[in-house]
C-alpha positions in Angstrom: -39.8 2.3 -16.5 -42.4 -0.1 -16.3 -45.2 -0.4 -13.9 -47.1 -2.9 -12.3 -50.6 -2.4 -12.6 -51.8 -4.2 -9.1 -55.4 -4.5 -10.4 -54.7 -6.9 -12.8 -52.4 -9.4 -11.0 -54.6 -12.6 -10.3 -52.7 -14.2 -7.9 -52.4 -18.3 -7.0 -55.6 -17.5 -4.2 -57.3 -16.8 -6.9 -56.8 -18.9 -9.7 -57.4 -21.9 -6.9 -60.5 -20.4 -6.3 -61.6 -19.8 -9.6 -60.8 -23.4 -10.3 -62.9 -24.3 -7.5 -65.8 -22.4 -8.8 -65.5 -23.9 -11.8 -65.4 -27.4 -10.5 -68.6 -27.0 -8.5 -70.1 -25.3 -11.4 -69.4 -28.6 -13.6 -70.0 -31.2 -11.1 -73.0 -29.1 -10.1 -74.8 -28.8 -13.1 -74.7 -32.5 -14.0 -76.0 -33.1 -10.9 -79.0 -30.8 -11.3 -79.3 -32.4 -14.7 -79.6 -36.2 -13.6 -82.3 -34.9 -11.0 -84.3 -33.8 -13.5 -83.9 -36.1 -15.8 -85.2 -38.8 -13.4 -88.2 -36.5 -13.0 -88.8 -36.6 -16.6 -89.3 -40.1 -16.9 -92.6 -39.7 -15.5 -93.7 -36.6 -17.7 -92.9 -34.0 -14.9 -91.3 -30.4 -16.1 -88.0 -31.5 -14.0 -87.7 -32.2 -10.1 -88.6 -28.9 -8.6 -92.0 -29.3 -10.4 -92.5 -33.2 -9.6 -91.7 -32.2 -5.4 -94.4 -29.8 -5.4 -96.8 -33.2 -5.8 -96.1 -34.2 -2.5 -99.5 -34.4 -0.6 -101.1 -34.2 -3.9 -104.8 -35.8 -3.6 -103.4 -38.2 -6.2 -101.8 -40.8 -4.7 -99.8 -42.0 -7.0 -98.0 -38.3 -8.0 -97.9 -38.0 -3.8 -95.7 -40.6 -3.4 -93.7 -39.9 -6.6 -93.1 -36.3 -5.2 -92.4 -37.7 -1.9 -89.6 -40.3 -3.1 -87.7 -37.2 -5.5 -88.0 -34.9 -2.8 -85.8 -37.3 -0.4 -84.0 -38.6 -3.3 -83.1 -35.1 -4.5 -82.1 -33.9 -0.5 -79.9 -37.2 -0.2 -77.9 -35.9 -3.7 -77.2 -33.1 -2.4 -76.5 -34.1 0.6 -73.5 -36.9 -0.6 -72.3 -34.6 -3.5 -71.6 -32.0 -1.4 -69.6 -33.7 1.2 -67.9 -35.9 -1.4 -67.2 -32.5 -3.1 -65.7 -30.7 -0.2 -62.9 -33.7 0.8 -62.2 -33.2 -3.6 -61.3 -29.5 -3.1 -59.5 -30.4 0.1 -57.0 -33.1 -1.2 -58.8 -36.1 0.8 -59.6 -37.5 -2.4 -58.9 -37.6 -5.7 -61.6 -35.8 -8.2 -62.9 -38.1 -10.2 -65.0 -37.5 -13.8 -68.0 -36.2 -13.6 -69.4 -39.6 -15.3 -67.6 -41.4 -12.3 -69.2 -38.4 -10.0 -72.4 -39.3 -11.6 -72.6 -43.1 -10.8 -71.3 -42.8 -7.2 -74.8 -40.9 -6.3 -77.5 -42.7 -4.4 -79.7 -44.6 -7.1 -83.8 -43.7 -7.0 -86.3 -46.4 -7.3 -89.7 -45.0 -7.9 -92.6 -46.3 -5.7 -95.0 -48.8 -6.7 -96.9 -47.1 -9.7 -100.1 -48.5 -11.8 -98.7 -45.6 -14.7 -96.2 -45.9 -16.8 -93.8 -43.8 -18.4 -95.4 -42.4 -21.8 -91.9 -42.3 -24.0 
């Protein structure tokens, strides 16, 4: 007679939330990706190194870490509501490209330096 071995039943809970995880996962790491790629245009390491310039003596690198810093908080901020009404049925998931451009754009203050690439 055969035997159900309960331990490795994955049931429909758990396949949604693995599909969840994996969702935030992708979504999550392009995210993180964009942010520092914007940091990079101006020859920082990513974005957690360029918002440890705010208050910097330099002026110029203050207000740059200042603008990611709120830049990088209002990201967040809209991905993860927008994310949270995708796992809840309020709206439909888009691509992570279409994801991507639906994030609040960064402008980078008035600078005297220019990118060096």
């Amino acid at each position: 007679m055969w035997t159900v071995d309960l331990s490795k039943v994955v049931t429909a809970e758990q396949k949604a939330a693995e599909a969840r995880a994996m969702l935030q996962a992708q979504y999550s790491a392009a995210i993180q990706a964009h942010l520092d790629a914007k940091a990079r245009e101006r020859q920082y390491d990513g974005i957690q190194t360029a918002i440890t310039y705010r208050g910097d003596p330099n002026p110029q690198f203050s207000a740059e870490g200042e603008a990611l810093f709120a830049w990088r908080s209002a990201v967040w901020t809209y991905s993860t509501a927008e994310l949270v009404k995708v796992l809840a049925g309020e709206r439909p998931q888009p691509s992570v490209e279409e994801f991507m451009a639906e994030l609040p754009a960064f402008v980078w203050p008035a600078s005297s330096r220019r990118p060096l690439n």
